[in-house]
C-alpha positions as CSV (number, residue, x, y, z in Angstrom):
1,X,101.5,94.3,93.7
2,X,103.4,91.4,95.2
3,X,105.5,91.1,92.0
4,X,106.2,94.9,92.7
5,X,107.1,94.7,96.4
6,X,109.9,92.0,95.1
7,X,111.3,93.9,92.6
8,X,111.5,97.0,95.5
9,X,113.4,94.7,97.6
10,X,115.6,93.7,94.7
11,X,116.5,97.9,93.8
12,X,116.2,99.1,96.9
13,X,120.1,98.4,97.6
14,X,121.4,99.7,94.7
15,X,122.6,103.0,93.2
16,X,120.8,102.3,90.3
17,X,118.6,105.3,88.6
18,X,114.6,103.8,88.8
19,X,112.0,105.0,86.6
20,X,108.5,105.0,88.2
21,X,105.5,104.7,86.1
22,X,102.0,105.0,87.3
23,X,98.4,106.6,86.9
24,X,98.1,110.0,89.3
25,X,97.6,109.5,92.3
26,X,98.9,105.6,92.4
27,X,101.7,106.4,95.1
28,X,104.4,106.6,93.2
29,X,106.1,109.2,95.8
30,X,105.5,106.2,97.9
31,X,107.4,103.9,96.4
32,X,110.5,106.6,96.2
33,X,110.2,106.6,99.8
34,X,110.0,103.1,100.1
35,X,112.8,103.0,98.0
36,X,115.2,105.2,100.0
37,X,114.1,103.5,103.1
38,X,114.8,100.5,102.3
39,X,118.9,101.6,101.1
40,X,121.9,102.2,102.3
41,X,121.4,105.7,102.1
42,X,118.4,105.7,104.5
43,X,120.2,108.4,107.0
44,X,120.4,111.1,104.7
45,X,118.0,113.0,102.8
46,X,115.0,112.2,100.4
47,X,114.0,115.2,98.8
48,X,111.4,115.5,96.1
49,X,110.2,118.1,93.7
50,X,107.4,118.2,91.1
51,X,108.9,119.4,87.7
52,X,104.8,120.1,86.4
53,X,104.2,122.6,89.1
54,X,107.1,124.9,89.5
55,X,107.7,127.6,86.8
56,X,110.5,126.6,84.5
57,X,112.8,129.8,85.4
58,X,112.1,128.7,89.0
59,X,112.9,125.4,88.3
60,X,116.5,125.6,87.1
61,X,117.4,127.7,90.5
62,X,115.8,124.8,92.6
63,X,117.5,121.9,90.9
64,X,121.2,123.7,90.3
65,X,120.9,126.6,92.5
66,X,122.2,129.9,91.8
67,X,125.0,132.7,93.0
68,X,123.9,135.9,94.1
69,X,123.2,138.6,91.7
70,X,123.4,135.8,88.8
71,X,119.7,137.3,87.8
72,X,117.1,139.6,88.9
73,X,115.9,138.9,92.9
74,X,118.6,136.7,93.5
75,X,120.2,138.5,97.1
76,X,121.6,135.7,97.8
77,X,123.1,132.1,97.1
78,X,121.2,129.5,97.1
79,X,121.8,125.6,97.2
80,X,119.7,123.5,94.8
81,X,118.8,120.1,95.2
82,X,121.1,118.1,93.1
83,X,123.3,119.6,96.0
84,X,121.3,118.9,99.0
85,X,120.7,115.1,98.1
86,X,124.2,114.8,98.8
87,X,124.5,111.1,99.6
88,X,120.8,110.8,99.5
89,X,117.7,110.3,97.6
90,X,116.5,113.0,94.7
91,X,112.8,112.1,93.5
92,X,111.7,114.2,90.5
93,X,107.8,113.7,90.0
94,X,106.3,114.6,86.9
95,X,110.1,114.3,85.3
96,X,108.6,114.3,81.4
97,X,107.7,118.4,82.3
98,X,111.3,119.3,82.2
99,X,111.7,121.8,79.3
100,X,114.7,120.6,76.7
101,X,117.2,122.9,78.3
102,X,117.1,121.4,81.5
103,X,116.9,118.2,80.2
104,X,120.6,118.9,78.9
105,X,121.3,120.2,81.8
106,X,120.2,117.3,84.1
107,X,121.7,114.6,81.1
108,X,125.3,116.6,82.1
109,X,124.8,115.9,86.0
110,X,124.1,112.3,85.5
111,X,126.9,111.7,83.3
112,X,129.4,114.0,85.1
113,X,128.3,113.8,88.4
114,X,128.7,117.7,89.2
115,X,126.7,120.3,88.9
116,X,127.2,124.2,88.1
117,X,124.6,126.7,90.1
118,X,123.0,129.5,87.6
119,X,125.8,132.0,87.6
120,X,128.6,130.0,88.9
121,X,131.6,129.4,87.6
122,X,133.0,126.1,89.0
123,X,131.5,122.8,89.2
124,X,130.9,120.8,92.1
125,X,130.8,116.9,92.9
126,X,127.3,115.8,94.0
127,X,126.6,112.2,94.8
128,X,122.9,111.1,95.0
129,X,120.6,108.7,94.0
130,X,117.9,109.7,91.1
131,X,114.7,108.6,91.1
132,X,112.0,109.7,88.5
133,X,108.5,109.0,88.0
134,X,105.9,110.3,85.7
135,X,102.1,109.4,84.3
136,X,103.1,109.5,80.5
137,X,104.3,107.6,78.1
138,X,107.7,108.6,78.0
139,X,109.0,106.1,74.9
140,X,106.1,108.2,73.2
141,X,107.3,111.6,74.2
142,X,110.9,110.6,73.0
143,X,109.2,109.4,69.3
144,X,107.5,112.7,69.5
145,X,110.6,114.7,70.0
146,X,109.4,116.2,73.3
147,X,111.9,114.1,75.5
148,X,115.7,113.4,75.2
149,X,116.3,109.7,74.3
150,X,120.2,110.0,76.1
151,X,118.1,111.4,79.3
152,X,115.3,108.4,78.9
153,X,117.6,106.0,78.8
154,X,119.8,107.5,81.9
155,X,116.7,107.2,83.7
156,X,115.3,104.2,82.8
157,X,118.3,101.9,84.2
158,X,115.3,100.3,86.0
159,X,111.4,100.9,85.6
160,X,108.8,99.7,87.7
161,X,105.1,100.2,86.9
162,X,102.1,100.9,90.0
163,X,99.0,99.3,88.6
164,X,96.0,101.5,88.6
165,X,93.5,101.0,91.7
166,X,90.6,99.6,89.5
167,X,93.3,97.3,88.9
168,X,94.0,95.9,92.0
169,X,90.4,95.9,93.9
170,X,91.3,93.5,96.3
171,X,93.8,95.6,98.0
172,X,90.9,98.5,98.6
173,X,89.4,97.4,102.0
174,X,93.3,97.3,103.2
175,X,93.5,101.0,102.2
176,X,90.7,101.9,103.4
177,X,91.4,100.5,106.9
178,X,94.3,102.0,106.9
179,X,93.1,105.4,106.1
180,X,90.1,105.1,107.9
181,X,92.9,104.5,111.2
182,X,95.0,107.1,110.5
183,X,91.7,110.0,110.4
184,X,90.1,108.8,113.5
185,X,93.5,109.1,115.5
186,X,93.8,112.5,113.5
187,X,90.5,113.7,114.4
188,X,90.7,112.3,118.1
189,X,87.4,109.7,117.0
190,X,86.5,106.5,117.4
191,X,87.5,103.5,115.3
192,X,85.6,104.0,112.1
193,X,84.9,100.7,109.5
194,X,83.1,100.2,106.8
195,X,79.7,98.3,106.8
196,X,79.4,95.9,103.7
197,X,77.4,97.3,102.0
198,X,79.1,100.6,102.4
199,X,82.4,98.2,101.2
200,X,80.7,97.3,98.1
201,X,79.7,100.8,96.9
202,X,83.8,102.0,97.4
203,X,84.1,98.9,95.4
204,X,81.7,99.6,92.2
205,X,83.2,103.2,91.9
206,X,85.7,103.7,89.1
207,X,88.9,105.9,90.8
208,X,90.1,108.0,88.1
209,X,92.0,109.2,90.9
210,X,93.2,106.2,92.3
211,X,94.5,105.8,95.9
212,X,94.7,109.8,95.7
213,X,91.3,109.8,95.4
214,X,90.3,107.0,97.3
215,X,92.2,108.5,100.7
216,X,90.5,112.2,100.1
217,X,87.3,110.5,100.0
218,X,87.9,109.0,102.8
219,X,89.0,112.0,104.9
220,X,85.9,113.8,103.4
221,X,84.0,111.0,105.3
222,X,86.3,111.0,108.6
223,X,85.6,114.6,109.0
224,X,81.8,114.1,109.4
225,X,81.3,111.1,110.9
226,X,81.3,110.5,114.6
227,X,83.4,107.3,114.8
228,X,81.5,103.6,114.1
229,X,80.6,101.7,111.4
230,X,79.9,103.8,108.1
231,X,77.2,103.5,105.9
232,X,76.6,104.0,102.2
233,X,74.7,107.2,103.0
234,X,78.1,108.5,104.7
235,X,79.6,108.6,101.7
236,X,79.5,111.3,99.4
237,X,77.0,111.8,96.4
238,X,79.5,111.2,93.5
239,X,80.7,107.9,94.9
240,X,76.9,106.6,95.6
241,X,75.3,107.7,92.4
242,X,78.7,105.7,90.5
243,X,77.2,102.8,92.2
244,X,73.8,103.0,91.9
245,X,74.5,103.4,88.2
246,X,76.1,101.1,86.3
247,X,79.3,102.9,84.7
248,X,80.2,101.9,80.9
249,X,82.9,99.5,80.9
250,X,86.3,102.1,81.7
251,X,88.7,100.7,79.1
252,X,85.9,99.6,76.6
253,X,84.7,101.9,73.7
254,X,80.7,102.1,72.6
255,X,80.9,100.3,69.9
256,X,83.4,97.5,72.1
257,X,87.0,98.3,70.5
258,X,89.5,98.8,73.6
259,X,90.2,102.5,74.5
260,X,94.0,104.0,75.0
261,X,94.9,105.0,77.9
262,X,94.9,109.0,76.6
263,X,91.3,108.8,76.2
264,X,90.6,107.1,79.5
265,X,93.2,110.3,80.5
266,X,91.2,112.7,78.9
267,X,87.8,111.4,80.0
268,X,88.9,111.8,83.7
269,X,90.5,115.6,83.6
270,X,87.3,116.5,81.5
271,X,85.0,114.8,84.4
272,X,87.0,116.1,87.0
273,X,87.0,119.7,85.7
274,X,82.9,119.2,85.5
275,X,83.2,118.5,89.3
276,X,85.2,120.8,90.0
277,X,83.2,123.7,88.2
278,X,86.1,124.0,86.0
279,X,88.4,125.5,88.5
280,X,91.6,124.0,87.0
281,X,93.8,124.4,89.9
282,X,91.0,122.3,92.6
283,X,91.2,120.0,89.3
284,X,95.0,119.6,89.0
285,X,94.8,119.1,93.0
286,X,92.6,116.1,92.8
287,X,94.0,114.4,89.8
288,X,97.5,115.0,91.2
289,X,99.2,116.6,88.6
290,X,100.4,120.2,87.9
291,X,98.5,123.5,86.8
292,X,100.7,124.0,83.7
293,X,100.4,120.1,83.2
294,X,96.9,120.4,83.1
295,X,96.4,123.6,81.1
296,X,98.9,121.9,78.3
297,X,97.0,119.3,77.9
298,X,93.6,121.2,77.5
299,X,95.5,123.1,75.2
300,X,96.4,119.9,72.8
301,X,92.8,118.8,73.6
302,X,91.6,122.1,71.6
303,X,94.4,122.2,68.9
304,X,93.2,118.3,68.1
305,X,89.5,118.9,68.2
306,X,88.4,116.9,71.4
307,X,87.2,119.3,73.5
308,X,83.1,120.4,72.9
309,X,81.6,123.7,72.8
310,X,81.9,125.2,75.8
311,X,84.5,122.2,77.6
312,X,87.1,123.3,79.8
């Protein structure tokens, strides 16, 4: 993490494109804010939008806007965010969802630096900073045909990775402070901490979800708890049974051979549908990723054979 804070200081100032790569839920919207903070752009806008959870016909109207009567329902004009951004930050999350066609289209912007609303017929200068992050493997995606190697490459100027929570254990009881802070002045409590042992069991649990997960669990405590120290019973059943059973080794196979990140992907949308009682929206919520993102994925799940009789 401190060899990430550097290299935030170090692109913070430029105009440079930045690729963000990271697990859900590892703060990658974070680190765009942090990112725009920290530049000379700072006084102007950050806007963000999440290119897995916005219909694709939607989608080109929110990122190039449209003229009125350029389609059905559109009464009016509307101003997209490649325009808005003007002179500020645009973060696209989830940027590997964008459908070829507005790959092109987005490839044009970043080379031309205008931009043409749906049903318009001049362009228009727009000057903003990109920033991009996503939870695949985009070098794959490109290999695979789904994503534009011209528009990787654009977006890619610089990349910087947010290791995974299970990663990066020592930083837990800081984020946990810190969230535990935030809930107690939100909920008008107490100060709330963790007891040790309380500490340990946080510790032992595997976070699929990361610091998502790790901060929902915690407001899930906040909101019961009467302020004071917190106790392992305090905290809810799926984190205490994780610890009182010893979990097979995350990135480990049964028979020892290392496992690829798309099963230890897998593993955690199939878990988190079982908690979820396979409501796929709730799911997508928790893991931090879109509906159609989700339901894609369970798609190529089924098409490959992974899923079991009766899964998902």
């Amino acid at each position: 993490m401190e060899q990430l804070f550097q290299q935030m200081r170090q692109v913070a100032p430029s105009r440079a494109s930045v690729l963000i790569l990271g697990e859900s839920g590892t703060g990658k919207e974070l680190v765009a804010k942090a990112l725009h903070q920290a530049s000379p752009r700072r006084q102007e806008r950050f806007l963000a939008l999440n290119c897995g959870a916005i219909p694709n016909e939607i989608l080109e109207s929110e990122l190039f806007g449209h003229e009125k009567g350029s389609f059905t329902g559109a009464v009016g004009r509307k101003i997209g965010k490649l325009e808005l951004a003007a002179q500020g930050t645009l973060f696209l999350d989830e940027i590997s969802e964008l459908v070829p066609e507005l790959q092109v289209k987005l490839l044009r912007v970043l080379e031309e630096r205008q931009v043409m609303r749906v049903g318009g017929s001049r362009m228009i200068d727009v000057d903003f900073r990109l920033l991009a992050a996503t939870n695949r493997n985009l070098e794959q995606a490109v290999a695979d045909g789904a994503f534009r190697e011209d528009l990787y490459y654009r977006l890619k100027v610089v990349t910087l990775s947010i290791p995974p929570l299970r990663e990066r254990l020592d930083d837990l009881p800081l984020l946990a402070n810190h969230f535990l802070r935030e809930f107690a002045a939100r909920e008008g409590k107490s100060e709330m901490r963790l007891s040790g042992r309380a500490l340990k069991c946080l510790s032992e649990h595997r976070w699929q979800g990361n610091v998502r997960e790790l901060r929902n669990v915690l407001e899930t405590v906040a909101v019961f708890h009467d302020g004071g120290m917190i106790e392992v019973g305090d905290l809810p059943e799926e984190v205490r049974s994780a610890a009182a059973t010893p979990a097979e080794n995350p990135v480990q196979s049964p028979f020892g051979e290392p496992r690829t990140m798309a099963e230890i992907e897998r593993q955690a949308i199939l878990e988190t549908l079982g908690r979820t009682g396979g409501k796929r929206a709730h799911a997508a919520r928790v893991l931090g990723i879109g509906v159609r993102t989700l339901q894609r994925k369970l798609k190529d799940y089924r098409e490959q054979g992974l899923l079991g009789e009766g899964e998902a």
